[in-house]
Each structure stands twice: as C-alpha cells, then as structure tokens.
N, C-alpha and C positions, 0 to 999 in steps of 0.2 A: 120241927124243922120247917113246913110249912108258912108259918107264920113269920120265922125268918126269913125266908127266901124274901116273903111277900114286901117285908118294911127295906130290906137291902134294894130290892127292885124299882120301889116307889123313893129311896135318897137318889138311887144313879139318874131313877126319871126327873127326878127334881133339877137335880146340877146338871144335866143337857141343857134342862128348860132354861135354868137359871143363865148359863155359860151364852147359849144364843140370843137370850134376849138382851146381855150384858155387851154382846158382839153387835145388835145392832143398835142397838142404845148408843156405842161408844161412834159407829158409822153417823149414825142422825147428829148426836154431838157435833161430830164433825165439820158434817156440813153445815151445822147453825152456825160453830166455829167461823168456820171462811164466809159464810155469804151473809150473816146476820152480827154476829159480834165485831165482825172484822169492818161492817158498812160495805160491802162488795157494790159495786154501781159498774154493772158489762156496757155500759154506754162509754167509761173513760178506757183509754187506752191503757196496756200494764207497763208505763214506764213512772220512774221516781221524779222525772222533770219534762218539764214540756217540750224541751226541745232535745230529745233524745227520741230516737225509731226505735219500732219493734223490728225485730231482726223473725220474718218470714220465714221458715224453708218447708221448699215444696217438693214435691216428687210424683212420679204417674206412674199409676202399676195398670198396664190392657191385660183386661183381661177376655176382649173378644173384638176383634176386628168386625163387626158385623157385616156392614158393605160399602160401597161408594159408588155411589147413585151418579153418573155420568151426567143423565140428562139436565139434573137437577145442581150438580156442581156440590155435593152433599154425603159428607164423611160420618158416618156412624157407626160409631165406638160404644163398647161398656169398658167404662173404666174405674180405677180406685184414686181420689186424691189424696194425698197425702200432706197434712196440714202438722209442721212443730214451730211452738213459739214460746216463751218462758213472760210467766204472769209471777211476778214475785209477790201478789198478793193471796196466789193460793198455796204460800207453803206452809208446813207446820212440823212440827216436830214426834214423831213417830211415837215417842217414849210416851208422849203423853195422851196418845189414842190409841194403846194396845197392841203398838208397833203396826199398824194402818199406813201403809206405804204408796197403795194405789187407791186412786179415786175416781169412780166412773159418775159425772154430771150429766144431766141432761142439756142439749147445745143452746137451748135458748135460754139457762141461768149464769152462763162465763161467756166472756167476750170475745169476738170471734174476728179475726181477718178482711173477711168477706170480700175474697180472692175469687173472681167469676172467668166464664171462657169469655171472652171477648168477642171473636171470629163465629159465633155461634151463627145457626141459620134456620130458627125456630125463636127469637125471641125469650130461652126457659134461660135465663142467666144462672139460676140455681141449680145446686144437687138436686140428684131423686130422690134422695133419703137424707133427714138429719139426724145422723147417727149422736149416741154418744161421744164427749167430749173425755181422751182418760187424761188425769191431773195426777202426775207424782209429787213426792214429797219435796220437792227441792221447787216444785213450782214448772215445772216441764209441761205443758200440755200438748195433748200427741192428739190428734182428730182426722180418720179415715173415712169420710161420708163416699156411697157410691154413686154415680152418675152415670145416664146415658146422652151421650152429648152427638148433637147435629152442627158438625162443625161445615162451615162454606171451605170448600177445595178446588184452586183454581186444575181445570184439568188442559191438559195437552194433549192433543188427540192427533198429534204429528203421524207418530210413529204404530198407530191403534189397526192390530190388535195385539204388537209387539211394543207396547209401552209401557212405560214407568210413571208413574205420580210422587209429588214431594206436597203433601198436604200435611200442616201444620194446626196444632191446638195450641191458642194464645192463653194465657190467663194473663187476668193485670186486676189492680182492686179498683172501683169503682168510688171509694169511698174515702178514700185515705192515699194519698200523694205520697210521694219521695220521702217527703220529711217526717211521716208521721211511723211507716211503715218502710222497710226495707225485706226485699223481696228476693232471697237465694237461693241456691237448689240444696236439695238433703244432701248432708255429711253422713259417712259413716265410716268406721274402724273396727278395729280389731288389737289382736293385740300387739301386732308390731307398724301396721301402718294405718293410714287413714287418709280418706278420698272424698270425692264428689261425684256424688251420683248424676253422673252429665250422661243420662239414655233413659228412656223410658223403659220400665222393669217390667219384664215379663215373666210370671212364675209357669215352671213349664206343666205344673202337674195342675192349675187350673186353666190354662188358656184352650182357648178353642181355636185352630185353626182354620182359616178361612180359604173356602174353596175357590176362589178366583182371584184372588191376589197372594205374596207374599211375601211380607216383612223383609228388605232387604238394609237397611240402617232406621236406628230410631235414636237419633241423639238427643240432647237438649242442653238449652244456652239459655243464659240472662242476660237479658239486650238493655244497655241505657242508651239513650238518644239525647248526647249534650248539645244538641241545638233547642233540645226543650226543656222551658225551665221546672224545675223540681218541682215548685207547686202544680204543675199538672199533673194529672194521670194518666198523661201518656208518657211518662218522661222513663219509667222501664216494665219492665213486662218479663215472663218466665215461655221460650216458644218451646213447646216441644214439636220435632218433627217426626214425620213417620213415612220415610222414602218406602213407598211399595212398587211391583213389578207385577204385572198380568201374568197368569196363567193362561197360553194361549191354545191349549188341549182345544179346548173345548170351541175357537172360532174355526181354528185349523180344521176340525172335522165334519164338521156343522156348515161351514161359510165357505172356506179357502176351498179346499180339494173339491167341494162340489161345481165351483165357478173356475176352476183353472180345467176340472174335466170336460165343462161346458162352452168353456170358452173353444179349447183346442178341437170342437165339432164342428166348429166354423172352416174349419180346413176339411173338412171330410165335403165342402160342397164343393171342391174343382176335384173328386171325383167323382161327382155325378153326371151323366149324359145332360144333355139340354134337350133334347128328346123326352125325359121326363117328365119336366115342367114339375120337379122340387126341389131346383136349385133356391127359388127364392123363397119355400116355405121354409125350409131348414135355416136360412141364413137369417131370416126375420123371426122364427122362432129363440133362435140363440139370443138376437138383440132382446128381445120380449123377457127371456128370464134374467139377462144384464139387468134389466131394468128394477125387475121383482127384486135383485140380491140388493139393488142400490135403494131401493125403499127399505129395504131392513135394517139394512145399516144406518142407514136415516134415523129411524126411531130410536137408538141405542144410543148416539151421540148427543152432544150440546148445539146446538143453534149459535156455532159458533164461527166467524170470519178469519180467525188470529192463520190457521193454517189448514190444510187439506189430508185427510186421515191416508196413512199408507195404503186400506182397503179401496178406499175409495180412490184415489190412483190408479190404483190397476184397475179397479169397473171402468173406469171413465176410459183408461189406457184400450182394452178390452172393445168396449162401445164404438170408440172410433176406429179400433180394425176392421170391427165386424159390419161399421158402416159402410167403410169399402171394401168389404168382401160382398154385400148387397148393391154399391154402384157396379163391380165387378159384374157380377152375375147381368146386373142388367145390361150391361155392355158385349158380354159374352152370348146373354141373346139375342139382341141384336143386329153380331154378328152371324149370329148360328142361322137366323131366320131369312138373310139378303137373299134375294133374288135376283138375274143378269135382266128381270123387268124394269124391277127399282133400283139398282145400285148398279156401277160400272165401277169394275176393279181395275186400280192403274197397274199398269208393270211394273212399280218400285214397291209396292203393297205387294204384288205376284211373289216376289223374288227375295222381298226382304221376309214374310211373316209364311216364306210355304216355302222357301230353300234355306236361307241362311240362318234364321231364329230357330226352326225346326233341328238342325245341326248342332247346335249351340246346347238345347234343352235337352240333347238325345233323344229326339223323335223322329221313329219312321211311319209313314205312311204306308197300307197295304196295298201291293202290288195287284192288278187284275188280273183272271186265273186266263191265260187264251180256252175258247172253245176246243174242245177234241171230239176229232168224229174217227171211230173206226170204220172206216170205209166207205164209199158212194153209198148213195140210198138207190134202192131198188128201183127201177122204173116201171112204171104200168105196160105191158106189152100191145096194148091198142093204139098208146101213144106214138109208138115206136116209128110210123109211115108219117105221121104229122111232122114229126120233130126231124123227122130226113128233109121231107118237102121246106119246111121252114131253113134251115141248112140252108139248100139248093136256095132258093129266094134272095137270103143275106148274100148269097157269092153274086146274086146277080145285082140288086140292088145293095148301093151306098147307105153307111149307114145313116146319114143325113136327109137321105131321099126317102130312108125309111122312116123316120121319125118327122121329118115337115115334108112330105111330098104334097098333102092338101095343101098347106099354106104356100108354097110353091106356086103350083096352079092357079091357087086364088088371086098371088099378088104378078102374075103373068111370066114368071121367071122361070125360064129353060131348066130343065134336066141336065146331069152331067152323063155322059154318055160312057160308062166305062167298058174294060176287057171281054166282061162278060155279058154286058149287054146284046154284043154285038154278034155273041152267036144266039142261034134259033133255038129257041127252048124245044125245047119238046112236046108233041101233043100230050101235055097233059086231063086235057077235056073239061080246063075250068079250075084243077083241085090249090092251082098257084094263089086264084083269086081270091078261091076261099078261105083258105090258109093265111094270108095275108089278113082278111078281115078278121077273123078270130084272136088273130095275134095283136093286132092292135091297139085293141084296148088292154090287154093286158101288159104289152110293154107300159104303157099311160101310166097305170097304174102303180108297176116296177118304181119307175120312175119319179111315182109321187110320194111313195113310200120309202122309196130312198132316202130324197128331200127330206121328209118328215123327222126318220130317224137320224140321222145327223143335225136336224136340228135340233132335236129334243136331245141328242146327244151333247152335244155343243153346250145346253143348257143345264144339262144334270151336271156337266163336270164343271160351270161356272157355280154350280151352287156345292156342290162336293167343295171348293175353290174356299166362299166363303165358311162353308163348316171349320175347313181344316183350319181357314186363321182362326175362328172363334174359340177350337180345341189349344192351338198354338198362345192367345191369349190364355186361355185358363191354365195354362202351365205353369206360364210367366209367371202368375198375379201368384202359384202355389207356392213357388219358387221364393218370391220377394214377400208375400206375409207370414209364412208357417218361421221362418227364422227370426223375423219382426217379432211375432208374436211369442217365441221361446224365449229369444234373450233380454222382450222386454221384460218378461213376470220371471226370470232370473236375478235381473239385475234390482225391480223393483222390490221383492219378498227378501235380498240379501242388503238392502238397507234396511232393513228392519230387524235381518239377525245384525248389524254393524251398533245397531244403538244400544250399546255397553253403558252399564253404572259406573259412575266414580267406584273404584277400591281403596279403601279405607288407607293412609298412609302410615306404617308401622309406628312412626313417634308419636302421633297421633291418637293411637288406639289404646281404648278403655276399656277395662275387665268386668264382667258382669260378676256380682258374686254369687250367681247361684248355676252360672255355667263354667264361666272362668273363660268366657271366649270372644271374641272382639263386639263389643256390640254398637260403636258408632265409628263416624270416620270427624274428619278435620272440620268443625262448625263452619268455616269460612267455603269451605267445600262443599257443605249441602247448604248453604242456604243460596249457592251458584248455582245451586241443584236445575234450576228450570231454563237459566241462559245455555249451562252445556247442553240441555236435552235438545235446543231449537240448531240444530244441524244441518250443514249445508246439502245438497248433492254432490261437491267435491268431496267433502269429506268422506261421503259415504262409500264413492269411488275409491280414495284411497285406502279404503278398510277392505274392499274388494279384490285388491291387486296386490296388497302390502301386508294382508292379515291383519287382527283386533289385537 
C-alpha cells in the first residue's frame, strides 16, 4: 500500500506542476502574443486611421480630502484616477490562450493617455504610482494609478470663518490635442439604464473625513472652448469640482466668543469711578488684545486685496469703538479733574449737562445730609460773667463800631451815637474794656473763617459741578456704544450665517451609485460657484429681515 500511495502522490504532484507551468507558459505566450508577434509600438496611438481620436474616459474617486492650505492657495487631495480607452491592438481571442480573459501589463509596455492635473502647484504633473495597466479580451484597457495632487485653489476669504470654497482639479493632456485624443467622463450601467458619472466618487467605506472642511457638491464637467482651435491643448479639458464649506467649531470657540467677550469689557469702563485711574488701563488693555486676535488672523489668511475677512470686520469694527471708548475716558478725565482755578463753567454747561441730560439718563444726584444737633452744647460756667458783660457791650456799641471802631478813629470819622450810649454804664471798674479786647480778635478771626469756608465752599461745589458732568458724560458715551457695539457684532456674525450654498436643482440632480443620493447640483451653477459667494451688504440685510 505504501508504495502506492507513494507513486499516486508523486502523478497528482506532477500534474499541479505540469497544469501551472502550462498556465503560465500560456500567460508569457500571451504577451509575446500582443507586444512581440503582433509589432506593439506604445509610441503610436490605438486608432486603425490617423484621423480618428482615441475616445478617453475619465473618472476621480477622493479618497481623502487632506487639507487646504489658505495661506498658500493649496488643495491637497489623495485621490484615484481613473483612466478607460480601447486599444484594438490588444485583443485576442480567449479560446486560444486557455480562456485568458484579463491581462495585467506593466504601464510603461502599452500606450498611455498622458492625461495630467493641469492647475497643479507643485510642478509633479505625474501620478504617485504607475500602477498596472488591466487589458481585457476585447481590447478594453482600464488603468487606476493613485496620486496626491497639490492643486492651486483660488480662496475667498469674504465670508471667513463662515465660508465656502469652490476649488477645482483640471486635468487636460499635454501631449495629444482634440484630434488625437477625445476626453469624456466614465459611463456606467446596469442592467436597465445607463449614465455618466458627472461627480467625483467617493467610496464611503474608504474615505477619510476631513476635520475642518466638508464636502458640500462635487460635480464634474467636460469643458470645450470653441474659440480654440482643436490643434491646441487647451481646446478641452475634464474640471472636476469640489464645493467645500468650513467647519467653524473650532474659530467660534477658539477666536469668536473669546473676542466678542473681550470686546464687550470695554463697556465695563464707564463703570469705573475716575478716581481710580483704571479707566484707561482697561480700555487700552482690550484694544492690546484687539490687536493680538488681528495678528492671528493675519497668519491664517492669504495676502490678499480682492475683499476683507468677516473676522476681520468685526476686530477692525471692535478697534474703533474701543478707540473711542479710550478718547472717551480721556475726555471723561478731563472733565472729572477741572478745577473753578482753571476752567469756568458757563450756565448753558450748568443746566444742560447737570439738569436736563441728568433727567433724560435717569440720574440723580445725592442730596446733602443737614447737620443734627440734639440740643445746645454745654457752656463752661466761668464763661458765663464774660458772655453777659459782652451782651451788655453789643446793646451799647453798633455793630459797625464794633467791628471798625480803630479804623474809625484813624481815618477821623465820628462815632454814631446810639440809645444806649447815652445812658451811663455802670461802674464796672474797667471789666467793659477788657472784655471788649479779648473779644476782638476773636470775632477777626470768626470772621475770617467764615470767609474762608465759604469760599472753599463755593469751590468744592464748583468742582463736585465738573465731576457730575464728567459722570453725566460717561453715561451718555455708555448709552451710545454698549448698543453700537451689540447690534454691530449682531448684524456682522448674521451675514456670515446669511452666506448659503447654491441647492442642488432637483432636474438637475445626479444619483451616486453607491449611495443613491444627490451628489452634484447644475454645472452652470457651480462653476457661478465664486460670483454668488462675492455678496453685497444688501443682500445680507435682506437675509436678515426676510430669512435665508
């Protein structure tokens, strides 16, 4: 038995060996077949007459949005091209190579398109890879090399960090004209109908979604341009487009709400006293970090003239409240600091900015408390004979006589002779005279002190005068920017939610086959893609009043 087995074992191993090597024998045939028996020359085109085109069709499958570089105007994609054309000098007849139906070449032995990006912005006109070339039996050749392509993306920074891009991938041949080469997009069917794959394909189970933009149409069109003629190579070309839309999580939380919190601190300086002396640190600090958010935003954009970023809008919008909320302040000091030394306040200033405006803002002023005394003050009982004798005195002397009686004298001018003069004092033994000298300097004194306070009076409530208009101004100004400043970053951040995509026109719309769901809208409509996105501020108003 053994030895059976053994010689059974070593026919089966025989006729594998035999069977593969007959399978690739009959593959090599093959290809000597077509590229050596047949004279294959991939230099000439695969048409039977020279003035006949090769009929191109092309197709784009992304398979990853990588990013789009702003600064740089620069779209990077990985994607798959999709190259079919029919070579009728590689066909053959099945029956007589073992039923051999497909054929995979190597691309640099069959002749090739040499369909490049055009719009590139790296100079690599070529794929990443030169994949195989597959060749069916009827002459079909189907070729999918992959590329990462640096395509130039004009950007619009209108509407940033609420905007939309419409960057396009050209291909066109370099090599071969209108005449030689005609250039279509992929067909395909099924078994009741059949279409044109007018969108760039995306398979969903290998694409990678991209975290800051997304995919909002991806159509694609073959463009001829009859004002050029066929012998050029610019005369058509295969665009595809790729409308994408910002993700704007990520400015919003990062950018926006940090500068619209900072902005509205600029209102928190009219309620600061001016007594502090940090009305102008806070208000020059807000402009300071204006300025930091406007460098950031700087660096992320294009060095571009065409239009002014929505972001940037509101900094700039922002910058010049906050500039006059810093003339403010310094006007507010001012007034806060006048003096009735150096300033004289007119009566139409008095009446308009400390009665009528005051009314107007709803401001009152604090009333002054009057002094309360309960009851006399105690007197010293030693006083008590002085303060009689003085009494006595006043009834006899004027009060005039008592306050200039020296200067009287000096300048020769009589006394007035009153009721009480004329009767005879009393032996007091002297205590009138002295009485009278004691008191004298101390009325002087009364008297000077009076003066004084009244004038320092007079003067505190001219400067209390200019406080209250300096507080009366900082109401106003709170009044006229804190609304300024709401409904301008209202009005500015809801033109940004106002810039809507085109929506796809239902007769218009084309079936993906591997989602079944509208995947482009009307070619003539995205390639208008970047006149609708340049929008007026009427417009935007109208979107505000009227809804999107």
């Amino acid at each position: 038995m053994e030895p059976q087995r053994a010689a059974l074992g070593a026919v089966f191993l025989l006729t594998l060996l035999s069977t593969g090597c007959w399978g690739r024998n009959e593959e090599e045939r093959l290809i000597n077949h077509l590229l050596k028996e047949k004279g294959y020359n991939k230099e000439l085109r695969p048409v039977e007459r020279q003035q006949d085109a090769v009929d191109v069709y092309l197709a784009l499958t992304l398979s990853n949005l990588i990013s789009l570089k702003e600064v740089d105007e620069t779209l990077l994609t990985n994607v798959w091209i999709d190259h079919t054309w029919n070579d009728y000098r590689l066909t053959w007849n099945e029956t007589e190579f073992d039923g051999i139906d497909t054929l995979r070449l190597p691309s640099n032995l069959v002749w090739l398109p040499e369909i490049v990006l055009e719009n590139n912005n790296d100079a690599q006109f070529q794929v990443a890879y030169y994949s195989n070339v597959l060749v069916y039996s009827n002459g079909l050749c189907y070729w999918l090399p992959p590329a990462i392509f640096r395509s130039s993306c004009s950007i619009s920074v209108q509407y940033f960090p609420f905007d939309w891009q419409n960057c396009t991938l050209k291909f066109t041949s370099l090599t071969y004209n209108a005449k030689e080469i005609r250039m279509l997009l992929k067909e395909e069917e099924d078994e009741v109908n059949k279409w044109t794959v007018e969108w760039i394909i995306i398979d969903p189970a290998s694409f990678t979604e991209n975290g800051e933009w997304e995919i909002i149409h991806r159509p694609a069109k073959r463009n001829t341009y009859k004002h050029i003629p066929m012998e050029s190579n610019k005369h058509q070309d295969i665009t595809f487009y790729l409308v994408i839309k910002r993700k704007p999580l990520f400015y919003i939380v990062n950018i926006i709400i940090p500068c619209v919190l900072i902005s509205f601190l600029a209102s928190l300086v009219y309620y600061l006293p001016a007594d502090s002396g940090e009305k102008m640190t806070l208000s020059i600090s807000v402009l300071l970090a204006q300025s930091v958010f406007l460098l950031l935003i700087s660096q992320r954009l294009p060095e571009t003239s065409m239009s002014v970023p929505l972001i940037v809008k509101y900094l700039m919008f922002i910058m010049v409240l906050v500039t006059v909320v810093v003339l403010n302040c310094v006007v507010v000091l001012n007034l806060h600091f006048r003096t009735p030394s150096t300033h004289v306040m007119s009566e139409w200033t008095k009446k308009f900015f400390l009665e009528r405006l005051p009314r107007i803002l709803r401001m009152s002023r604090p009333t002054e408390a009057e002094p309360y005394w309960d009851g006399a003050l105690p007197r010293r009982s030693s006083s008590v004979g002085y303060i009689a004798s003085a009494e006595e005195y006043y009834s006899v002397k004027s009060r005039s006589e008592l306050m200039f009686e020296r200067q009287s004298e000096r300048h020769g001018l009589t006394t007035r002779t009153t009721h009480a003069a004329t009767v005879k004092p009393q032996d007091d033994g002297g205590v009138t005279d002295q009485l009278y000298a004691e008191i004298k300097p101390a009325v002087d004194g009364a008297n000077y002190i009076i003066k004084h306070m009244r004038n320092k009076n007079d003067y505190n409530e001219e400067k209390d005068n200019w406080s209250g208009i300096a507080r009366t101004v900082d109401r106003l100004c709170l009044f006229l920017v804190t609304p300024v400043m709401t409904i301008g970053t209202i009005i500015i951040f809801l033109m940004g939610i106002c810039n809507h995509l085109l929506t796809c026109p239902s007769k218009e719309t084309r079936m993906t086959t591997e989602r079944r769901t509208p995947a482009c809208c009307d070619h003539t409509a995205v390639t208008s893609l970047h006149s609708v996105q340049i929008q007026t501020f009427g417009v935007a108003s109208f979107c505000l009043f009227h809804g999107s």
